[in-house]
DRENDOGU-447475 format. One record per residue (C-alpha): residue number from 1; x, y, z. Coordinates in pm, whole numbers, plus 50000, padded with zeros to 5 digits. Last residue first. Example, Ala and Ser with C-alpha at 12.3 -4.5 7.8 and 13.67 -1.06 7.14 Angstrom:
<sites>
  resi      x      y      z
     2  51367  49894  50714
     1  51230  49550  50780
</sites>
This chain:
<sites>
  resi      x      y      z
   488  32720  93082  87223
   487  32872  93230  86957
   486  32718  93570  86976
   485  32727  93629  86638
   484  32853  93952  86380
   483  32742  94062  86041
   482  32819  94271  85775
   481  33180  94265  85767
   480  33371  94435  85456
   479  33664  94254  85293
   478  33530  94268  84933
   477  33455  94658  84978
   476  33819  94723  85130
   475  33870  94724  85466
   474  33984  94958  85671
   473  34386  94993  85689
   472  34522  95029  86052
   471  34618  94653  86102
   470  34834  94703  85722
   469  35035  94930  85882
   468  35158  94706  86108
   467  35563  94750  86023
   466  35515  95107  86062
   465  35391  95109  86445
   464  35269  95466  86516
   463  35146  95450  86831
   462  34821  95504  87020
   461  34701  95139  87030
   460  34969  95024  87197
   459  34833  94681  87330
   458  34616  94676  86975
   457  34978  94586  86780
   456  35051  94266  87032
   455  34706  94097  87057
   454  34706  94187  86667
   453  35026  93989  86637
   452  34925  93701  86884
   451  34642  93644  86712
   450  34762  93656  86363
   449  35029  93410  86522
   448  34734  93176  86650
   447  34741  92900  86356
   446  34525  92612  86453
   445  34432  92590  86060
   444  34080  92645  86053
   443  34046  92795  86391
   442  34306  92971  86450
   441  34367  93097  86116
   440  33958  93177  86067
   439  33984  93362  86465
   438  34230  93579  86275
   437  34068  93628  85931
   436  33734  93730  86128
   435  33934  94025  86356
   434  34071  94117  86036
   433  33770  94208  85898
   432  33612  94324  86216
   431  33887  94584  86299
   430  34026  94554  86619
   429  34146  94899  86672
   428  34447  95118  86567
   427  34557  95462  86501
   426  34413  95575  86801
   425  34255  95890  86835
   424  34301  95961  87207
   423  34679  95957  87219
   422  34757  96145  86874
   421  34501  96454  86920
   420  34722  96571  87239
   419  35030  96512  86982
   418  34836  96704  86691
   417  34749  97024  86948
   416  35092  97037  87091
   415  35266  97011  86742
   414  35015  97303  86643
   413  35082  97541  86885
   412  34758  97616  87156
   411  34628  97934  87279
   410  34282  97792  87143
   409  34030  98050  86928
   408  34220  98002  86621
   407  34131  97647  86652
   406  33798  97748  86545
   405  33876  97976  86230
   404  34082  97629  86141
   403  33766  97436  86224
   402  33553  97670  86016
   401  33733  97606  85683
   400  33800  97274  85778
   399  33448  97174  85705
   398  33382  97383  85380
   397  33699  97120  85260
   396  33607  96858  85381
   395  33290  96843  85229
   394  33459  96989  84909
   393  33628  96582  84919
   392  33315  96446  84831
   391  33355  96072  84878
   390  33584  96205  85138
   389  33870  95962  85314
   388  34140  96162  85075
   387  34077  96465  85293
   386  34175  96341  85619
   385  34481  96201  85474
   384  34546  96494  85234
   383  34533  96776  85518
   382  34864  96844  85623
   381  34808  97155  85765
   380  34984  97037  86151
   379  34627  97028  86284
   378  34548  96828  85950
   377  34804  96552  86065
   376  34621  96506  86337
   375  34288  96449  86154
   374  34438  96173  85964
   373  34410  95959  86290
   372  34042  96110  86370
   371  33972  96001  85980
   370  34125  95632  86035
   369  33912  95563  86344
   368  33574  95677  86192
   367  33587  95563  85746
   366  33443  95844  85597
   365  33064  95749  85413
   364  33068  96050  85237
   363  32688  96092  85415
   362  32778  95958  85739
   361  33117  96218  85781
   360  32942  96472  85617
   359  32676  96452  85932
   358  32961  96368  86197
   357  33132  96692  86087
   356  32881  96918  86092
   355  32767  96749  86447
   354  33090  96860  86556
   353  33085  97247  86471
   352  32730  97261  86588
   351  32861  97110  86907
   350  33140  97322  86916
   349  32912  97653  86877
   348  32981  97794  87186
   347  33312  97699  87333
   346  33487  97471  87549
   345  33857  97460  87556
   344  34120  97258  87365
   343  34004  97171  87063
   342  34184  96943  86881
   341  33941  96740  86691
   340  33925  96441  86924
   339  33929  96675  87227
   338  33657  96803  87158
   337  33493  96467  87082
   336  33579  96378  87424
   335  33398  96672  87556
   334  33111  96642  87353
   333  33069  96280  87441
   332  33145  96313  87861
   331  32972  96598  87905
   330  32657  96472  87672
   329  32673  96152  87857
   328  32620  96335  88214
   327  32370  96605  88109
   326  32125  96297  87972
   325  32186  96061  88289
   324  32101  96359  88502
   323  31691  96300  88470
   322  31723  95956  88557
   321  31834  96055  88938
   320  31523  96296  88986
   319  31317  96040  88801
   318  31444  95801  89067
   317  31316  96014  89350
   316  30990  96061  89218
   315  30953  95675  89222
   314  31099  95629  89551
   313  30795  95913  89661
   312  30545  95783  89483
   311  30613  95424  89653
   310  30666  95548  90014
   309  30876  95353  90159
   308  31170  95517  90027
   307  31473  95452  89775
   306  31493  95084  89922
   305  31178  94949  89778
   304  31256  95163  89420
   303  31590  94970  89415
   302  31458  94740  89138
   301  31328  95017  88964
   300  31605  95241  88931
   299  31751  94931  88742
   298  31486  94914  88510
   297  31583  95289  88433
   296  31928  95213  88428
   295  31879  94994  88120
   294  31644  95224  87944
   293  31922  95547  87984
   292  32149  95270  87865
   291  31918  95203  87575
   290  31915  95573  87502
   289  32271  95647  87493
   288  32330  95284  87250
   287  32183  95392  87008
   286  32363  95563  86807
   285  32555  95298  86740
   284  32279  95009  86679
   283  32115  94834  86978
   282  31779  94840  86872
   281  31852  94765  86470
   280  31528  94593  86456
   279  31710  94260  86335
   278  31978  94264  86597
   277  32046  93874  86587
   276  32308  93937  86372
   275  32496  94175  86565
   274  32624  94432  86326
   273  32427  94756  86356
   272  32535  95091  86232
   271  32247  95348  86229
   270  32503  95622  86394
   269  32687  95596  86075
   268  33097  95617  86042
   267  33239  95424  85816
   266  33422  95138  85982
   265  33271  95078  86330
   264  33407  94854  86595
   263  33247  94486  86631
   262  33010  94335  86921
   261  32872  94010  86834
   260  32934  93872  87195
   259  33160  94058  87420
   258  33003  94006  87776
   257  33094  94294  87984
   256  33239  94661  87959
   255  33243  94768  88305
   254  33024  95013  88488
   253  33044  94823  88811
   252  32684  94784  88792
   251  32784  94553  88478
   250  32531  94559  88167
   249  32474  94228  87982
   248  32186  94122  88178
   247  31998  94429  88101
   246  32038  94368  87761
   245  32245  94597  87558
   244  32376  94292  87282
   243  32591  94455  86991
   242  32849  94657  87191
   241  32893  94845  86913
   240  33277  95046  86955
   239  33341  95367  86707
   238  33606  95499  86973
   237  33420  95794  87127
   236  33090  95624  87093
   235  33214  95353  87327
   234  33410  95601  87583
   233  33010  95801  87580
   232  32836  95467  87647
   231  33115  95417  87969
   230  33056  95752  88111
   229  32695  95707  88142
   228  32699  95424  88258
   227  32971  95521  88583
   226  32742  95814  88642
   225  32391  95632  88688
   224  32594  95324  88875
   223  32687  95605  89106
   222  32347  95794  89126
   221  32190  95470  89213
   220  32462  95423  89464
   219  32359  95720  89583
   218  32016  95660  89668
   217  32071  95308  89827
   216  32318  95528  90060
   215  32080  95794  90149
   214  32265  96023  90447
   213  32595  95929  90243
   212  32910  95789  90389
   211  32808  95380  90225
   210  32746  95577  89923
   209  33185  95637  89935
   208  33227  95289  89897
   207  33114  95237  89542
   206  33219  94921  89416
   205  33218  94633  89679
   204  33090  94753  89984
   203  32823  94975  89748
   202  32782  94679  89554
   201  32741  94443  89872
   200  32477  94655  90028
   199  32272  94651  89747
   198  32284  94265  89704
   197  32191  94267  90048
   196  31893  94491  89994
   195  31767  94334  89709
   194  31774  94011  89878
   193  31557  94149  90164
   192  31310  94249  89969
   191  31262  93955  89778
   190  30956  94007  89574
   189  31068  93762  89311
   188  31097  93966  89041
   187  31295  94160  89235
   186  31510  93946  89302
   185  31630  93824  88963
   184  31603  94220  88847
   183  31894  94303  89061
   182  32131  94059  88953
   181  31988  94152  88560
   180  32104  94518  88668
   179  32462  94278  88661
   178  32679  94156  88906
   177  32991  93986  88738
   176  33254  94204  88929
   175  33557  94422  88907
   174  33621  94174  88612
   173  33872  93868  88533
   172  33754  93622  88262
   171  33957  93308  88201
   170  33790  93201  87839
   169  33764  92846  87802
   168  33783  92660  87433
   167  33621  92416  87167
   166  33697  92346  86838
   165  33394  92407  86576
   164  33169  92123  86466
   163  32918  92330  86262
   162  32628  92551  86292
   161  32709  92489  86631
   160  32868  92167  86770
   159  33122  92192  87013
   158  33464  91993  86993
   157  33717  91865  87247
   156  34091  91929  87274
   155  33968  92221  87549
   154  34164  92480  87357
   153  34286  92767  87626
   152  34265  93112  87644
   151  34407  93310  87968
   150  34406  93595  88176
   149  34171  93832  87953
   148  33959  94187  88111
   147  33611  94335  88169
   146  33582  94637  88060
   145  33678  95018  88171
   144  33792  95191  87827
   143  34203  95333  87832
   142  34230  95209  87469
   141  34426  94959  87584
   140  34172  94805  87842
   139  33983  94817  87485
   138  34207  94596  87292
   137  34263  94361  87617
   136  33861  94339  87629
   135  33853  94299  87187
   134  34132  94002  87197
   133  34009  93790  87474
   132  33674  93858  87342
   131  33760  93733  87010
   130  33978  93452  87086
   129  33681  93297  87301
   128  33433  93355  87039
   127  33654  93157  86752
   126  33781  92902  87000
   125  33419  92740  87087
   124  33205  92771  87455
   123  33063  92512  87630
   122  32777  92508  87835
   121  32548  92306  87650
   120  32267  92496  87622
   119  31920  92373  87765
   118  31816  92630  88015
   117  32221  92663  88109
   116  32106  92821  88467
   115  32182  92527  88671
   114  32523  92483  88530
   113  32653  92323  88170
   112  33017  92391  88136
   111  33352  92574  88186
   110  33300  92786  87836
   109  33373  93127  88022
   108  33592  93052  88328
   107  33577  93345  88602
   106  33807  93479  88823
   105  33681  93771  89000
   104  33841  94128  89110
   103  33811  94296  89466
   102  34087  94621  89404
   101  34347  94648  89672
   100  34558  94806  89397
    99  34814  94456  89412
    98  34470  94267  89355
    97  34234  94080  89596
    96  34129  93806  89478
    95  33806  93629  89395
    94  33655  93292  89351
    93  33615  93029  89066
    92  33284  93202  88896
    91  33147  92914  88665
    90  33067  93042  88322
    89  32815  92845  88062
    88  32488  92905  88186
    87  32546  93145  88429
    86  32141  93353  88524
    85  31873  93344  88329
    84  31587  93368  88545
    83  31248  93623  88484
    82  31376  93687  88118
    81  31164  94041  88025
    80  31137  94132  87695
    79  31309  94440  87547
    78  31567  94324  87307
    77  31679  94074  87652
    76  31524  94226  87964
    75  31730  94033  88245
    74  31755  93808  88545
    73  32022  93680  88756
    72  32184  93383  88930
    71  32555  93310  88941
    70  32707  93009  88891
    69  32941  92860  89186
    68  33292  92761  89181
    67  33465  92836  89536
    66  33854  92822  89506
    65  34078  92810  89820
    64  34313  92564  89692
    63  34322  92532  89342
    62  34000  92305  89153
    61  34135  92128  88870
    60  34089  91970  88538
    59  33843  92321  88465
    58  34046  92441  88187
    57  34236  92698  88388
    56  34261  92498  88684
    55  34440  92242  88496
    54  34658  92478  88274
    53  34778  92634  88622
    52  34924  92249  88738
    51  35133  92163  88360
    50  35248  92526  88406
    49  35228  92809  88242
    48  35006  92952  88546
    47  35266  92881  88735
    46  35503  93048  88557
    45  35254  93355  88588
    44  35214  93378  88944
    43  34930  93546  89031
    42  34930  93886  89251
    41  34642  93981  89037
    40  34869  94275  88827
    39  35083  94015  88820
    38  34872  93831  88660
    37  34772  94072  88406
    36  35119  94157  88307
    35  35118  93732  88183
    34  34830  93779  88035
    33  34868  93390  87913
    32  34763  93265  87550
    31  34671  92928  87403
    30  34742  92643  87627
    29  34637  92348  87554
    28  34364  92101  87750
    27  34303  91785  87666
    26  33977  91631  87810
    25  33863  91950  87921
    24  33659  91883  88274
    23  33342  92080  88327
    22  33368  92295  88583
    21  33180  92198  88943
    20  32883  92418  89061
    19  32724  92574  89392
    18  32467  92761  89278
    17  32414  93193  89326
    16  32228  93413  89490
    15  31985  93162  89632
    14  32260  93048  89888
    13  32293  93343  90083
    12  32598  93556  90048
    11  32955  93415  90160
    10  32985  93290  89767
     9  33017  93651  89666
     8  33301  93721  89890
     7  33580  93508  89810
     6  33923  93559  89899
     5  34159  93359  89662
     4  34512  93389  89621
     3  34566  93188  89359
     2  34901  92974  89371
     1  34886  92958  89753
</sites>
């Protein structure tokens, strides 16, 4: 067996999901392989290099043991409530198993119209498809939980958008595609029972330690609550906008899922928003705590029937679990930014110390990743790469000041402290300018080496790599992104 498939989603009843065929490229290439991936999967890679693995990986071919249905769900999208939305241009192949005994799912993105499309055509072009294959791996890199890559390939047949673009199919591999949006499809519906299986599946699936508990449906809650919270603060940590928040686009596994206009900040402000279709600015950067917090809340209400049978009392008991989101993130962010400026212990006054920073950091308009980079090289009192990012540079300056008198405070040397610094500031990230000029080549002029390069530089994230210097650089004012899309 090429794939080893064991498929658990598709054993559920029949309104979770619909039985659905891929659509068939008429001339499939191959594009890129995650070959480590694979393995990872217990795939073969050769075959999947081969004239046989292209086929199922561009929807020629079902393999043996493969189930392709479409999920169903539901979901709040900027706030307004989608009763069915559900796969309308990914068909789920099946599941395996993984070397970790870790349940992961094979997924093609772009494999066609389903039940759900409402009207879409199901495809999906290169320029998306590159970009997500190239942001997930970037951020699996980065040592942030997301979905991940396995394959891109060109379908040899084109999709209109604004214009006639080339088309393509994503091979998505996650923990799993169940969204709050799952949740939300049935309870909209009233369906108790479905609510409760799905439950009992996630905690199976993800969280088998609930399954101990005296109040399983309440700890899962607590789980999903935890694993959120976590993820928004790993975002913040590294400058990432995930663009779209809906409810549909957040993973009870607490992975990263669905990159559509989502882009990594340049200058730092917690106002930044570059989704285009973002027009209030409600999932901007700083943002993106409280619309979690939102997310999990509609969440909490799905399971409110299984929390207790007494309504007051489920919905008391989901405050309760609410409540902790706040104490959660703020662990998670202050401590990581802690750590991001060398501090090795927790002290009072850090956060004051921190938010100084962030505040001159907005107002001199200091450009996020390649500040925590220089930062390093301040610990060691070289402070002309940090200091050169100022617009004032006596911002810095008063700044420093107190960090030094800070650092004082750590029984740390300063080669210790700049190393520890050194691999969780990375020195590079998908930047959206060149991010643009890549999917561009590929697309304008079927040239993937920029691809391949940045698919190869953002793998090691954390190390010096002379010879890309120029991946690290932020753009300059001509170069600047304003905008992202979805693509779809």
């Amino acid at each position: 067996m090429q794939i080893p498939f064991d498929n658990s989603y598709a054993r559920l009843p029949e309104r979770f999901f619909a039985p659905v065929q891929p659509l068939q490229s008429p001339s499939p290439a191959l594009v890129q392989i995650n070959e480590g991936l694979a393995s990872e999967l217990g795939i073969d890679a050769s075959w999947l290099n081969s004239p046989a693995g292209l086929d199922v990986l561009s929807g020629r071919a079902i393999a043996d043991g493969s189930e392709p249905i479409a999920q169903a769900y539901a979901g709040h999208q900027f706030g307004n409530f989608v009763p069915q939305l559900g796969d309308g241009r990914a068909v789920l192949l099946g599941e395996v198993v993984d070397r970790h005994g870790q349940r992961r799912d094979i997924q093609l993105k772009g494999g066609g119209r389903t039940p759900f499309s409402r009207g879409g055509d199901g495809r999906a072009a290169l320029g998306p498809v590159l970009r997500e294959y190239l942001v997930s791996e970037a951020m699996a890199a980065l040592g942030i939980r997301t979905t991940r890559a396995l394959a891109a390939v060109t379908t040899g047949e084109p999709v209109a958008r604004e214009t006639v673009l080339p088309g393509a199919m994503l091979t998505r591999i996650a923990s799993s595609h169940i969204r709050v949006g799952t949740f939300q499809y049935f309870a909209v519906r009233d369906d108790a029972e479905g609510i409760r299986l799905l439950a009992d599946h996630v905690i199976a699936r993800h969280y088998p330690a609930a399954e101990e508990t005296q109040r399983p449906y309440r700890a899962l809650l607590d789980a999903v609550i935890v694993a959120q919270a976590n993820l928004v603060a790993s975002w913040l940590l590294v400058g990432f906008i995930h663009g779209v928040m809906n409810t549909d686009n957040m993973s009870v596994a607490g992975e990263t899922i669905d990159y559509g206009p989502c882009a990594f900040m340049d200058a730092y402000d917690p106002a930044t928003v570059f989704s285009s279709i973002d027009r209030g600015g409600r999932y901007a950067f700083g943002n993106q705590p409280r619309i979690a917090h939102w997310n999990l809340t509609r969440f909490a209400e799905t399971l409110l029937p299984l929390l207790n049978d007494d309504q007051d009392a489920a919905v008391e008991e989901a405050q309760d679990a609410l409540a902790r989101f706040g104490s959660i993130f703020e662990q998670a962010y202050f401590g990581g930014l802690r750590r991001k400026v060398g501090l090795a212990s927790e002290q009072e006054g850090d956060v004051e110390l921190i938010n100084t920073l962030l505040t001159g950091m907005t107002e001199n308009q200091v450009d996020f990743t390649a500040f925590f980079r220089a930062l390093g090289q301040a610990a060691v009192d070289n402070d002309e790469p940090a200091r050169a990012l100022f617009i004032n540079p006596t911002a810095f300056d008063n700044w420093a000041a107190d960090w030094r008198l800070r650092l004082e405070r750590d029984v740390q040397d300063a080669e210790t402290r700049r190393s520890a610094m050194d691999r969780i500031n990375p020195a590079f990230i998908p930047r959206n300018h060149q991010v643009e000029a890549m999917i561009a080549a590929a697309v304008d002029r079927t040239d993937f080496s920029p691809f391949r390069r940045m698919l190869d530089v953002l793998s090691r994230p954390f190390e010096d790599q002379p010879a890309a210097e120029d991946l690290a650089q932020p753009p300059l004012p001509h170069q600047r992104v304003a905008a992202t899309f979805c693509g779809t």
